[in-house]
N, C-alpha and C positions, 0 to 999 in steps of 0.2 A: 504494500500500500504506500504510495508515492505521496508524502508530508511536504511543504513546504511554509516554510514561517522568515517575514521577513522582520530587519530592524532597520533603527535607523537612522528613520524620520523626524523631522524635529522641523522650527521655526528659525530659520534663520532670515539675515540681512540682504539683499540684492548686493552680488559681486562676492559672494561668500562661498564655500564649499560645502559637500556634504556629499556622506559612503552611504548608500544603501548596502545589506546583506539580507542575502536568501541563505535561508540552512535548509537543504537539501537531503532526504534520505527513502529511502522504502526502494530503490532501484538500483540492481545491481551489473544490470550486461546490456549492450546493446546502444548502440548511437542516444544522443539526444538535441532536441532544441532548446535553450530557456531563454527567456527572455522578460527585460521590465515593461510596462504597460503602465499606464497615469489614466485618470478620469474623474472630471471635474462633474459636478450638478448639471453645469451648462452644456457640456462637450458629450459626446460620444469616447468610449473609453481609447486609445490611439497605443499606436507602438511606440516604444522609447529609444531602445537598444535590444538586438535579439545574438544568440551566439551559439554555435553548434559543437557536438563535440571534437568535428574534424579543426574546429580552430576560427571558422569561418565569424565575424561579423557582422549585422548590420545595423544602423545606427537612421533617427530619423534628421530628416531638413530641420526640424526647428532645433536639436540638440548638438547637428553633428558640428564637432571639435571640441564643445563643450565635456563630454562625459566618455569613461571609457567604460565597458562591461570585460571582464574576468572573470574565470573558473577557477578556484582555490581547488584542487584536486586532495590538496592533504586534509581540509576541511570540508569540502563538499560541499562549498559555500558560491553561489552567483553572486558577485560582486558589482556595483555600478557607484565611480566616481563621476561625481557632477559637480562642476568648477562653474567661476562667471553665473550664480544663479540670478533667475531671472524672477519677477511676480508672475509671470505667466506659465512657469515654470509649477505653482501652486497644485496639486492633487495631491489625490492616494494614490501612488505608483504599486502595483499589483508584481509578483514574481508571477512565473508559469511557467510552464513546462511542456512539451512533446516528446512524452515516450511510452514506447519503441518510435524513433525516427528512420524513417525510412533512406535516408539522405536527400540531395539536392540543395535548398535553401530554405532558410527557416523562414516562417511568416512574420515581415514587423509593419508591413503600412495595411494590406489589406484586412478590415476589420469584419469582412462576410467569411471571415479561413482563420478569425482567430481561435473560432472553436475546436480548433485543432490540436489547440493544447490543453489535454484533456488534466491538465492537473493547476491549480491557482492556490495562491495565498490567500492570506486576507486582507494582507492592504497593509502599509503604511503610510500615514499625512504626510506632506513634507507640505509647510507653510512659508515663501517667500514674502519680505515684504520692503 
């Protein structure tokens, strides 16, 4: 049974940092996708940063340079540093997951195939301002 719990989140300043972590466990063999995900009251829920376990990246327009995603393998931890924060930046950023992955590319913009990743956290805030 595939658990995911993220940390993290917090209220910081605009132009400030901040690490999210997913602690990851319940799967043991076979490719994966994970990825972070944010969704505001107003917005539809969107991709953040997604990352495979061939190494592959991908990262959205509004983030990219801003944040890197990483896999801690010795901790089983999905990783996302996010620099330069923004107020618009504001949500619950969601962990997930896809496994078994079948390979190709992992999903981060289309949001009708996010249901693919059949495992989710439950959220942490991260309030810019």
């Amino acid at each position: 049974h595939v658990q995911l719990v993220e940390s993290g989140g917090g209220s910081v300043q605009a132009g400030e940092s901040l690490t999210l972590t997913c602690a990851a466990s319940g799967y043991t063999y076979g490719g994966f996708c994970m990825g972070w995900f944010r969704q505001t009251p107003e917005k539809e829920r969107e991709g953040v940063a997604t990352l495979d376990s061939s190494g592959g990246s991908r990262s959205a327009d509004s983030v990219k340079g801003r944040v890197t995603i990483s896999f801690d393998t010795a901790r089983n931890t999905l990783n996302l540093q996010m620099n330069n924060l923004k107020p618009e930046d504001t949500a619950i950023y969601y962990c997930a997951a896809h496994w078994p992955w079948g390979g190709g590319y992992c999903i981060t913009q289309n949001s009708r195939r996010f249901n693919e990743y059949g495992y989710w956290g439950q959220g942490t805030q991260v309030t810019v301002s």
